[in-house]
N, C-alpha and C positions, 0 to 999 in steps of 0.2 A: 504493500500500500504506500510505504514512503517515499518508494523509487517515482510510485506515477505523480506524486504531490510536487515534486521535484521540477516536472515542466507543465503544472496546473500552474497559474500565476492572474492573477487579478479577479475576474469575472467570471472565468474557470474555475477555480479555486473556491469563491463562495458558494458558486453552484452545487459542485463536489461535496462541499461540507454540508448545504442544506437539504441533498438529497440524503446524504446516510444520516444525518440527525433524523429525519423523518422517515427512512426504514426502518429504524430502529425504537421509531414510538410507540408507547403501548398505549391500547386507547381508555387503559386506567389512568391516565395523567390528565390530570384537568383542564375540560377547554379552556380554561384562564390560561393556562399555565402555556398550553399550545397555539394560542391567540396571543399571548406577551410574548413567546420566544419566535413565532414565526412571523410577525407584525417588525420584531424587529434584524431578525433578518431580512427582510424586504427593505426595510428603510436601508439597512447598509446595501442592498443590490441594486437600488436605485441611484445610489450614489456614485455606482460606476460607469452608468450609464444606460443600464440597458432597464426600459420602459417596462417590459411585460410580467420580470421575476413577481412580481404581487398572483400574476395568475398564475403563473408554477406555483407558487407556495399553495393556494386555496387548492387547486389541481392534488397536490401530494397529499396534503393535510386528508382529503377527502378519502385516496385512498388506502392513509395509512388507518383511517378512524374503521374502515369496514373490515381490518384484515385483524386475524387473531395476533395474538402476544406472541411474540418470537425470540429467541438470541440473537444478537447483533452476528452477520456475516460474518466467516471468517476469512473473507477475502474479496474484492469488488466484484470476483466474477460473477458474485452470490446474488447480486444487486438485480432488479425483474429488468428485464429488457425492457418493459415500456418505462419504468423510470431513468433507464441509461439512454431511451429515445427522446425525453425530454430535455436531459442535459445538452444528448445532442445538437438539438434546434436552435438552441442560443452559441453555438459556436459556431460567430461568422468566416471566422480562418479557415483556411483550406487545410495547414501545418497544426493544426490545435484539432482535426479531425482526423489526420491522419495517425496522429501521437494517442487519438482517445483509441482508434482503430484497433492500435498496437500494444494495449493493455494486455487485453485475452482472446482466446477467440470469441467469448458470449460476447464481448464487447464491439467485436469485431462483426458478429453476425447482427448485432445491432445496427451498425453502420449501413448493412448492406440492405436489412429489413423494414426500415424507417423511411420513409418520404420526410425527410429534411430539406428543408429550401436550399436551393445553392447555393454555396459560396461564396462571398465576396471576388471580384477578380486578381489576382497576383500581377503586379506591376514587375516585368521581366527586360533585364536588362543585358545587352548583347553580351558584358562580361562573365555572366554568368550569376551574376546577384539577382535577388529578385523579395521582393516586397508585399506582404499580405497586408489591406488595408484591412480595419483602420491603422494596425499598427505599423510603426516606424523604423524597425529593425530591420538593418539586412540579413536575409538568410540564404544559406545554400541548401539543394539537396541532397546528400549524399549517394555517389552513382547516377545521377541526373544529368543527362548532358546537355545543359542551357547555351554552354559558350557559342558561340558561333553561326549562332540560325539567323536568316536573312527575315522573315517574315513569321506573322501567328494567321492562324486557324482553330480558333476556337480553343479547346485544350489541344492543337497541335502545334508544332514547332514546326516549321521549314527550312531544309538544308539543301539550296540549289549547289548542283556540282556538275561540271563540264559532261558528265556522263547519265545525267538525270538528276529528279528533285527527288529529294524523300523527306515525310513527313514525319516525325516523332512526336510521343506524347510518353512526356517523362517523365509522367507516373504510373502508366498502365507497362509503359516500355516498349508500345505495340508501332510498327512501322510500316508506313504503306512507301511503295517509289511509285514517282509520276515520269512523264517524257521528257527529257533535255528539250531545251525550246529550238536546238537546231534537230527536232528530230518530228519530223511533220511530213504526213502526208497530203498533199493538196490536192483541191478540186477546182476546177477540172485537170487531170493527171497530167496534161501537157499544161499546165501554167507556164514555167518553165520557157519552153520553149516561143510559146504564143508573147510571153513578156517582152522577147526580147522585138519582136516585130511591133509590138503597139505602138501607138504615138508619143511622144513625150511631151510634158507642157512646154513652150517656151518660158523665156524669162519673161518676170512678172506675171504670167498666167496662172488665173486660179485654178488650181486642183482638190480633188477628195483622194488622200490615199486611201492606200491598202495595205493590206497583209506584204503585198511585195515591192510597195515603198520602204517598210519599216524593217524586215526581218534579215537585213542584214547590220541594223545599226547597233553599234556597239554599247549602246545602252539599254537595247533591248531588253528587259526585265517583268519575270513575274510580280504586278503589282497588288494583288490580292490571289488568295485562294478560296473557295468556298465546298464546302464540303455538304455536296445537298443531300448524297444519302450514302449508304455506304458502299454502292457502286455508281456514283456519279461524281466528279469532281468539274468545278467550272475554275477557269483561274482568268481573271484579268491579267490580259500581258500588254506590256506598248512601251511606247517614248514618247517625249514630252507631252506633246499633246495630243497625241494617236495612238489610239490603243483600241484593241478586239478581244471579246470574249470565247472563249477555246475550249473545250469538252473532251471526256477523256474518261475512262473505268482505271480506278487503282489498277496497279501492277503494269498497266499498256506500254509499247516502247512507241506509237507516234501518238502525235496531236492532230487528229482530224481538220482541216484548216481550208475553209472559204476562200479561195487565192486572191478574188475581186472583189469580194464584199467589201464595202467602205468602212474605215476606221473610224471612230467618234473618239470624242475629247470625254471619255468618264469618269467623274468623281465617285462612284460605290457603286455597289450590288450587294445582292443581298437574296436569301431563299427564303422566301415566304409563303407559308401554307399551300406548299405544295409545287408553288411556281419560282421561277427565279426570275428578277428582277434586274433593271440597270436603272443608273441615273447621271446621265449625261450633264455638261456642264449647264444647258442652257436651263435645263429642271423639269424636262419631260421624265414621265415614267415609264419606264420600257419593261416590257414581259418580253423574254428569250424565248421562244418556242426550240424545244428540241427535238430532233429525230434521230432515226435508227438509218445508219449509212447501208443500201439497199444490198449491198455487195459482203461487206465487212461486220456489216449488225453494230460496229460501233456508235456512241451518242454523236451529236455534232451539231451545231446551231443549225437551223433550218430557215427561221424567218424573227427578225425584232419588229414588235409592233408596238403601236405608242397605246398608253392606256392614260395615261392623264398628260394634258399641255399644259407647260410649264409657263410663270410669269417673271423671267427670269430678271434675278438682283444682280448688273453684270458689273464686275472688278474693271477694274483698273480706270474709272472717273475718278479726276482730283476735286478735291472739296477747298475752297481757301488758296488753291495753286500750291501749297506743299502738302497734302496730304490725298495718300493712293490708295484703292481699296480693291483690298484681295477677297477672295470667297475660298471656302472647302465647304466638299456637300459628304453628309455621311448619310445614310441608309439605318434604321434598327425597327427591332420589331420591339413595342411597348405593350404589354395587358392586353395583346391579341389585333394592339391596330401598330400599320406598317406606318413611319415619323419620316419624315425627310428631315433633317438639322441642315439650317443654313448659318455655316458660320463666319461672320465679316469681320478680317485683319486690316486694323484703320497701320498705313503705315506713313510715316513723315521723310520725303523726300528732300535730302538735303542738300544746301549748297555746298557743292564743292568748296569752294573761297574758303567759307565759315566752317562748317562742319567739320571732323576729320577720319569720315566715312568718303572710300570713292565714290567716283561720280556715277551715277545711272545704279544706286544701290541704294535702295530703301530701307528705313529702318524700324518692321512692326513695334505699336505702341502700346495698343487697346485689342478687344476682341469683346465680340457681338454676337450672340447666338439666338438664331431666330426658329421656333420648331411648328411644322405643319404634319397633318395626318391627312392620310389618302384617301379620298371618299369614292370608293372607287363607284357607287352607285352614281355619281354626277360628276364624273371622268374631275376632279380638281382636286388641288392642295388647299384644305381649311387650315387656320391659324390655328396653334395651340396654345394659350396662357402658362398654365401649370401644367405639369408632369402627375402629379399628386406627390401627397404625403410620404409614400411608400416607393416611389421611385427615383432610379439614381439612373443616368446616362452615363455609360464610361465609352468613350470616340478616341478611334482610334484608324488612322489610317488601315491597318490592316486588320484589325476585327473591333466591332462596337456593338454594345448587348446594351439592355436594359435591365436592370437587377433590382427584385423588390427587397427593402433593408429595412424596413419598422420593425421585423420581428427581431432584429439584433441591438435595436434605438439608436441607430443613425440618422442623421436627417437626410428626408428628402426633397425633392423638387429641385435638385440639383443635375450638373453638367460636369464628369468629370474628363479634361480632356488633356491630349500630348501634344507637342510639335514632334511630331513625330515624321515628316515628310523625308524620304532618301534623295527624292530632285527635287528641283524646285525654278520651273523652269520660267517664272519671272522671278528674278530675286531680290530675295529683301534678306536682312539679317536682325540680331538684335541688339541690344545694348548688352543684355547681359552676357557674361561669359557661358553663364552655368543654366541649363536647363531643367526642367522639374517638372511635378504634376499640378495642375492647376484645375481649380472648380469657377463652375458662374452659379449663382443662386438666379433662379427663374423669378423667385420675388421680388428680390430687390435689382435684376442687373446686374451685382456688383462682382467682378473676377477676382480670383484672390489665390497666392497659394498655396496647395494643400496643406505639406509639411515641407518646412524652410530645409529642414535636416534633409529630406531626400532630395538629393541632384544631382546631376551628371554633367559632362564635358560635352559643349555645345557642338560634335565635331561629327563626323559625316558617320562614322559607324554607329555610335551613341545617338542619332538620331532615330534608330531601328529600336529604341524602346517602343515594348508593346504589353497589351491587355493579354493575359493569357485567361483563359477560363476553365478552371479543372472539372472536372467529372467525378462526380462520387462514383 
């Protein structure tokens, strides 16, 4: 019992002590005596935060008053699984559920038996450090291989390599490989060749690329992955500002690939109920239709079609002649409706002369978060106000969820977001050296952030911090 008390610590801890105090209650002790000792264990649970401990107590009290007189345990494995499912519920950490896991195996089969809400997301850093809000500790995993992954999916990690991507999840330790991006089958099978006879734009003439505008540039990179079911993967790939959505079954060696389909300028996607979505910069909403390649049986885009028209807020107008305005569009699904987040980087353009920022380099100052819901009944984007009480946005260029937190007494109606961009192909920079996690309160506007203690080095790799989201 000592060892597990060892890495119980705060809110854990009182929990742990009010559930065995109360297995161990006989219901010969007087409700006075059970109403003062558990009245004030509540008041000390409240004091660390978490809002709901008043109804765990009334919850145990209830069913420790129906149960006959016992010995105390003589070990925690002793303890009922539904009272080690309650403990469970209020432990927002991922690391403080895998640690309760790792007691016994009853404890463990509690884990596995219990419908606990999810976890808070873990803030993962390309070093290999990584962060369980709300706490401020860095920790590692032992055996976890965090270092080095270019992208998240969900609880996966992604390790693109000349030879293909593979995806890990570094708690289950389960690995899928996807297709190296030079490794594609295109259609129609002579692209190739018909390429090189088409026309070219002239200078100055406007063009729509493609697939075979981009797919030799050296910046070519998977910029999302989506994992829509467990034999379907979509991953956003492009550069700067052109980019194609691409399909593909775990374990495949090509990427099915549109030679001539035009590229769009995408800010997110995202699977929702059922469908998969895009959302281009102007802020139409796209459904991907997929098909089965007739030959190969492989997935592969088939046809984008628009589902709502967008009223787009567009970057780069100056306000005042020095100040530029950026946008990022993220995608999440919220309490079953799909949210578009528009978020607007007021940046101040300096003078060369004065400043001592180069010239034609912006320097972000503010951020503006604006959020709409789909109605997909009347093809438009409605305003949102609030989020509610119970929800929390964490955005994130490569994965962004919505997480309900009242039952751990965190506040909500918040945004919590990264600079997390690896291009940035208008550029601006910041003042700061050191980057961090930062929230907007939907009440008040005001950005703030999180924990001063957590930050990192404003530097191109270190901008690959991401949302990771574990899986019980």
């Amino acid at each position: 019992m000592g060892c597990f008390i060892c890495w119980a610590a705060g809110p854990e801890l009182n929990t742990l002590r009010l559930v065995t105090w109360l297995h161990h209650c006989s219901p010969r002790s007087s409700s006075a005596a059970l109403h003062s000792r558990t009245t004030a264990a509540a008041a000390a649970a409240r004091r660390t935060g978490i809002r709901h401990w008043a109804a765990l107590v009334r919850e145990l009290m209830a069913a420790t008053e129906t149960k006959p007189h016992r010995q105390p345990p003589a070990s925690w494995s002793a303890i009922p699984l539904d009272l080690a499912g309650l403990v469970l519920r209020l432990l927002p950490l991922y690391a403080d559920r895998a640690r309760f896991a790792a007691v016994c195996p009853q404890w463990r089969a509690a884990v596995q038996q219990q419908l606990a809400p999810p976890p808070v997301p873990l803030l993962a850093l390309p070093d290999g450090t990584f962060y369980s809000l709300p706490d401020s500790k860095p920790r590692r995993f032992p055996g976890c291989g965090f270092v080095g992954y270019k992208s998240v999916c969900g609880s996966w990690l992604v390790f693109p390599r000349d030879d293909g991507c593979f995806l890990v999840d570094p708690f289950s330790r389960v690995t899928v490989s996807l297709p190296a991006l030079s490794h594609v089958r295109l259609s129609p099978p002579n692209a190739v060749e018909t390429w090189s006879s088409r026309k070219k734009p002239g200078v100055g003439e406007l063009y729509t690329p493609t697939w075979m505008h981009i797919k030799d540039d050296d910046k070519l990179r998977v910029r999302k992955i989506v994992m829509c079911s467990p034999n379907l993967v979509a991953a956003l790939v492009g550069t700067g500002y052109s980019s194609q959505i691409l399909m593909c079954q775990p374990g495949s060696l090509l990427w099915p690939v549109r030679a001539y389909d035009p590229c769009k300028n995408f800010g997110d996607m995202t699977f929702y109920q059922g469908k998969l979505y895009a959302l281009p910069h102007d802020e139409d909403l796209l459904v991907v239709n997929i098909a089965q390649d007739q030959i190969t049986g492989d997935p592969q885009v088939s046809r984008i079609g628009q589902v709502i028209e967008g009223d787009p807020w567009y970057a780069g107008f100056y306000e005042d002649y020095d100040i530029m305005r950026m946008k990022k569009l993220y995608l999440v699904e919220s309490r079953g409706a799909l949210l578009m987040v528009r978020r607007k980087i007021l940046c101040r353009v300096p003078e060369p002369e004065v400043d001592e920022q180069p010239e034609g380099v912006a320097v972000a100052i503010r951020n503006k978060f604006e959020v709409f819901e789909a109605d997909f009944e009347h093809s438009r984007w409605v305003t949102v106000k609030t989020l509610g009480d119970d929800q929390v946005l964490f955005l994130g260029r490569r994965c962004s969820r919505a997480v309900s937190v009242c039952q751990y007494g965190l506040s909500g109606d918040r945004i919590f977001f990264l600079d997390d961009d690896e291009e940035n192909p208008v550029e601006y920079s910041y003042d700061e050296e050191n980057a961090s996690c930062s929230t907007y309160d939907m009440r008040s506007g005001m950005v703030s952030s999180w924990k001063s203690v957590i930050s990192w080095k404003r530097h191109d790799e270190m901008r690959l911090a991401a949302w990771l989201f574990p899986q019980d």
